[in-house]
C-alpha positions as CSV (number, residue, x, y, z in Angstrom):
1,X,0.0,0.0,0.0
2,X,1.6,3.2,-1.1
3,X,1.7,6.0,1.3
4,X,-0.9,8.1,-0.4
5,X,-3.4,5.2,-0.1
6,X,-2.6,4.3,3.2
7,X,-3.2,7.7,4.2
8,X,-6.5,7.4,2.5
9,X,-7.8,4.5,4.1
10,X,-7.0,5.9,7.9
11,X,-8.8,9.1,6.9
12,X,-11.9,6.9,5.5
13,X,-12.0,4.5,8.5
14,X,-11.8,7.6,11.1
15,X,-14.7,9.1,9.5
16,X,-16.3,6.5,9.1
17,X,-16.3,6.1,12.8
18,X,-17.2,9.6,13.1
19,X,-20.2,9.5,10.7
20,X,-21.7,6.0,12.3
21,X,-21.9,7.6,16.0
22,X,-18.7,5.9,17.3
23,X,-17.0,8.7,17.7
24,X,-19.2,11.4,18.9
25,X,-18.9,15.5,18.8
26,X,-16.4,16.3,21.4
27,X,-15.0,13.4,21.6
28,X,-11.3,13.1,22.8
29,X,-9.6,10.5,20.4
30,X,-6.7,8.4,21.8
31,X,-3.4,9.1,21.8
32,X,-1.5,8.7,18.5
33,X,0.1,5.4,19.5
34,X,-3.2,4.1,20.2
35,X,-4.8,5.5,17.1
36,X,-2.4,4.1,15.1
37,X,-2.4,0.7,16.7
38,X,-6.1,0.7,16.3
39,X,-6.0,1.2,12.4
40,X,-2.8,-0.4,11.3
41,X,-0.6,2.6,10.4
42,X,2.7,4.3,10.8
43,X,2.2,7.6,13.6
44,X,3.3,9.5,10.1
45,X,0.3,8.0,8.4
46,X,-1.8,8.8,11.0
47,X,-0.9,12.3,11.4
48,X,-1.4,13.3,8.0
49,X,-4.7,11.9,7.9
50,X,-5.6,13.6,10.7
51,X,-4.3,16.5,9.1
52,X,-6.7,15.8,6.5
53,X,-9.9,15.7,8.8
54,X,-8.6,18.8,10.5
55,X,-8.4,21.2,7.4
56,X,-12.0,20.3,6.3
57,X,-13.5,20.5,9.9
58,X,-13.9,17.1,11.0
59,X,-11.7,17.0,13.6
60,X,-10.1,19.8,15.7
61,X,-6.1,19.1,17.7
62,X,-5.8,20.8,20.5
63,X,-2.1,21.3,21.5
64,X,-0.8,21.7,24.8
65,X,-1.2,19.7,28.3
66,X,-4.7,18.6,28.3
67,X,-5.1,18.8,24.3
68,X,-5.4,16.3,22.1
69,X,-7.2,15.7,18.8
70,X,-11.6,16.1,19.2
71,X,-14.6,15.1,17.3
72,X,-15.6,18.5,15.9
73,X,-19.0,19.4,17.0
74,X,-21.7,19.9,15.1
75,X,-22.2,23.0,13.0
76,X,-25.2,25.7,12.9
77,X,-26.5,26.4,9.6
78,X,-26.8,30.4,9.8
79,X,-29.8,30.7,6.7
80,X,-29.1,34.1,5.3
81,X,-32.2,34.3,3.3
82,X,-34.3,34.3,6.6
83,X,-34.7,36.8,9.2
84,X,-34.5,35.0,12.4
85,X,-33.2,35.0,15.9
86,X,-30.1,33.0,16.8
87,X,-32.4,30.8,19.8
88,X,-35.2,30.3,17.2
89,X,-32.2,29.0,14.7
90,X,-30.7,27.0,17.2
91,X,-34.0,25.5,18.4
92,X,-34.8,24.6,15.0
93,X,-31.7,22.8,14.3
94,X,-32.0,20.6,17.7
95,X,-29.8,22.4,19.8
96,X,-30.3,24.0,23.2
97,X,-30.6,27.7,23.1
98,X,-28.8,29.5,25.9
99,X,-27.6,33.2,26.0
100,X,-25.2,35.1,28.7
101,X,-26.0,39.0,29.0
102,X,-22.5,40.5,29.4
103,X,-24.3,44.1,29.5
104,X,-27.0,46.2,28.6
105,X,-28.0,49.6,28.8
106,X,-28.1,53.2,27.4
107,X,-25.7,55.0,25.0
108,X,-25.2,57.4,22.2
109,X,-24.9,56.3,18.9
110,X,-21.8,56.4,17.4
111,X,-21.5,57.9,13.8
112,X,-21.7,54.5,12.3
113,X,-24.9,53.8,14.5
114,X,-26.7,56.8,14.0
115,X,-26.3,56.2,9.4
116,X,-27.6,52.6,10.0
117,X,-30.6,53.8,12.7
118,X,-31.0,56.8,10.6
119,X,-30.9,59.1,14.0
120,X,-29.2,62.5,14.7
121,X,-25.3,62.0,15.8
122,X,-25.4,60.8,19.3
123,X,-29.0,59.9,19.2
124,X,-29.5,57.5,21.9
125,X,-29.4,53.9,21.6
126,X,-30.0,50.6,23.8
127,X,-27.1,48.6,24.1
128,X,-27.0,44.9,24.6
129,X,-24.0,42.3,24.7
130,X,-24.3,38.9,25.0
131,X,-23.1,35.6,24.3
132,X,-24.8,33.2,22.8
133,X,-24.6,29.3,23.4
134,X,-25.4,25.9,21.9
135,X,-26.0,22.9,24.1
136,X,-24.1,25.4,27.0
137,X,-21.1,25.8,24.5
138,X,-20.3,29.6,22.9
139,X,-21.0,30.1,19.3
140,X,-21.4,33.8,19.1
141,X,-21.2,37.4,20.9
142,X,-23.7,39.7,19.6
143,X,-23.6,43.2,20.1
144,X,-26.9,44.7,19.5
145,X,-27.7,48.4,19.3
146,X,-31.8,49.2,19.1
147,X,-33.4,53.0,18.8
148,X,-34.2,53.8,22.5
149,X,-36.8,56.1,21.7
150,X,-39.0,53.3,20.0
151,X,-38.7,50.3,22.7
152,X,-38.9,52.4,26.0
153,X,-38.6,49.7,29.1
154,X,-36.6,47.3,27.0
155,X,-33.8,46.6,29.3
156,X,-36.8,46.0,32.1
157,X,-37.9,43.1,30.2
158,X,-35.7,39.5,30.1
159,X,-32.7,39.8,27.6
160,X,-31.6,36.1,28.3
161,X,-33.8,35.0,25.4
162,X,-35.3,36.4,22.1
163,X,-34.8,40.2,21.5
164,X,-37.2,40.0,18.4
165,X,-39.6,37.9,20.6
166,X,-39.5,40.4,22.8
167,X,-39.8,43.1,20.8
168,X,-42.7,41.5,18.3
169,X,-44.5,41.3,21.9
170,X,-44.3,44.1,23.5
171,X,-43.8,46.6,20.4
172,X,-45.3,45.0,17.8
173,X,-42.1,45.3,15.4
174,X,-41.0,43.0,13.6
175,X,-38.0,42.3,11.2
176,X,-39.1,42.7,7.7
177,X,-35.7,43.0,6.2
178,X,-32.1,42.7,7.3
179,X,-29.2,43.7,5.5
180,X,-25.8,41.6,6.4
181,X,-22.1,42.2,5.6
182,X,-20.2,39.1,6.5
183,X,-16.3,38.4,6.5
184,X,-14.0,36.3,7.7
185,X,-12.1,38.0,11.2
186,X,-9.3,36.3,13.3
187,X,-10.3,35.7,16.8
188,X,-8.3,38.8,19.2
189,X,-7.7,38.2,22.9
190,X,-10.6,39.1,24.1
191,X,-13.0,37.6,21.7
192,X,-10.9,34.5,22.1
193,X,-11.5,34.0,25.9
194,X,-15.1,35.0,25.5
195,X,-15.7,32.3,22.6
196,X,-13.6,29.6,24.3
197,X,-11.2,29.5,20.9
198,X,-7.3,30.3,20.4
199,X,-6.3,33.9,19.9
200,X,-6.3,34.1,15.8
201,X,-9.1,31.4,15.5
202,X,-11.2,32.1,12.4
203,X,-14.5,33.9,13.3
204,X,-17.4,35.3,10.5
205,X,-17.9,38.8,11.4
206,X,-21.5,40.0,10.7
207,X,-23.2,43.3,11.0
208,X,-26.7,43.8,10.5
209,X,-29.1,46.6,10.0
210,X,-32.9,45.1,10.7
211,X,-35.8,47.3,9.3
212,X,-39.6,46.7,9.6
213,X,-42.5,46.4,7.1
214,X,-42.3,50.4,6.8
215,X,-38.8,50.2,6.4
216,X,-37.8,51.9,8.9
217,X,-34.7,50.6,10.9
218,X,-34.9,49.6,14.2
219,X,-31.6,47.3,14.9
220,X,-27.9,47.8,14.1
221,X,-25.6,44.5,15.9
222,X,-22.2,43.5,14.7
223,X,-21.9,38.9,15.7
224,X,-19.0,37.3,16.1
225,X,-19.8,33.5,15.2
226,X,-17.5,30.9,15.6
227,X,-15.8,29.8,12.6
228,X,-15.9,26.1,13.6
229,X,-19.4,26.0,14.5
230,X,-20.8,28.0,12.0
231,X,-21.6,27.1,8.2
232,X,-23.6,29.9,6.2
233,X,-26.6,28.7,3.3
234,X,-27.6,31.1,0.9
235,X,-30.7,30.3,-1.2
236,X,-30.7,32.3,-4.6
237,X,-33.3,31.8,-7.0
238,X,-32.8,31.2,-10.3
239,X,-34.1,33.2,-13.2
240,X,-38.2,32.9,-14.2
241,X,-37.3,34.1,-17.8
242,X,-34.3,34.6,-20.0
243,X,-33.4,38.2,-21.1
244,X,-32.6,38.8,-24.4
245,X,-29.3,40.2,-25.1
246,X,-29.1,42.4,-28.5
C-alpha cells in the first residue's frame, strides 16, 4: 500500500467512525500510538490523515497539556435568506438555546450607528451584549444596538432570550428586512476567551441593519460567530425568464 493510499484508508475509517456515532462530537480520540495501533498505520500516516480531517473540519487538535485531537461538533447552519433570531435558529436545528447577558444599557450612537438607525449624531441607543450558546457551549457574541426612543422599558424586560420575541411582543415590530455584511475576522484576545477559541481562531464577522415592514430601521448588531461551528446557506433563485441580449 503506497503511502498516499494508506493515508486514505485511515482518513476513511476515522470518518467513518465519526459518521456512524462511534465517535461522537467532542469526543477526545486516543493518543497517536493508540490510534495508530487501532487502524494499522505508521504515527506519520496517521498524522497526515488527521491533518486531513482537521483542514475540512472534522476533527479539531488541541495542543498543549490537556489537548489532544476532538470530534468537531456539530455546525449551525446560519440561513441568510431568513430573518430570524439566533435561539429560534438554534432550536430549529436541535440544539439548546442558551444566552449570557454581558451588559446592557443606554448609550449614544456612534456615527456608524446613528447612518444605519438613521438618527441624529449621538441619538441614543439601547445597548445589549451577550453571548450566545449551543448545548451550553459559545458560538457567538452579539452586540446589538436598538433605537431607545422606539422600545422604552426594554432593558426592564428578560434579555436572556429572544430580542425579536420580545420586541414582536411588547412593540409589535418585527424584522421585515435585514441587511448583512459578512467576513472572515481572526479571533483577538478578548473575543478569544469570550468564545472559548485560540487567539487568531477564524470567526465570520457579521453586522446587520434590521428594518420593519415600513422600512424603517430599528436594529444595528455586529456577531462574532465561531468559525468552527458555524456554516452559512444562501438560497438564490434562479431566473423565471431569460433576457434577451441584442
Amino acid at each position: 500500500m503506497t503511502d498516499g493510499t494508506a493515508v486514505e484508508a485511515a482518513r476513511s475509517r476515522m470518518l467513518e467512525l465519526i459518521t456512524s456515532g462511534s465517535l461522537e462530537p467532542g469526543q477526545r480520540l486516543g493518543s497517536e500510538r493508540e490510534l495508530a495501533s487501532d487502524l494499522g498505520v505508521s504515527r506519520t500516516t496517521l498524522r497526515q490523515a488527521l491533518g486531513v480531517l482537521e483542514q475540512s473540519g472534522v476533527v479539531r487538535r488541541v495542543p498543549g497539556r490537556g489537548g489532544g485531537t476532538f470530534v468537531s461538533r456539530a455546525k449551525i447552519e446560519r440561513d441568510l435568506s431568513r430573518v430570524v433570531g439566533v435561539p429560534a435558529l438554534l432550536r430549529a436545528q436541535g440544539f439548546t438555546a442558551g444566552s449570557r447577558v454581558i451588559s446592557a444599557g443606554i448609550s449614544a450612537a456612534d456615527d456608524a450607528t446613528a447612518a444605519a438607525l438613521e438618527l441624529e449624531p449621538g441619538g441614543l441607543v439601547v445597548e445589549i451584549v451577550r453571548i450566545r450558546l449551543a448545548d451550553g457551549l459559545p458560538v457567538s457574541l452579539e452586540h446589538a444596538r436598538l433605537t431607545a426612543e422606539r422600545f422604552p422599558g426594554l432593558l426592564e424586560l428578560p434579555l436572556g432570550g429572544s430580542v425579536y420575541e420580545l420586541l414582536d411582543e411588547h412593540y409589535g415590530v418585527r424584522p421585515t428586512e435585514a441587511v448583512e455584511h459578512i467576513e472572515a475576522v481572526a479571533a483577538g484576545p478578548d473575543e478569544a476567551s469570550v468564545l472559548d477559541v485560540a487567539a487568531g481562531a477564524p470567526l465570520l464577522s457579521i453586522t446587520r441593519t434590521a428594518t420593519d415592514a415600513a422600512g424603517v430601521p430599528f436594529e444595528f448588531s455586529h456577531d462574532l460567530f465561531r468559525g468552527d461551528r458555524t456554516r452559512i446557506l444562501v438560497r438564490a433563485p434562479g431566473a423565471t425568464e431569460l433576457g434577451v441580449i441584442s
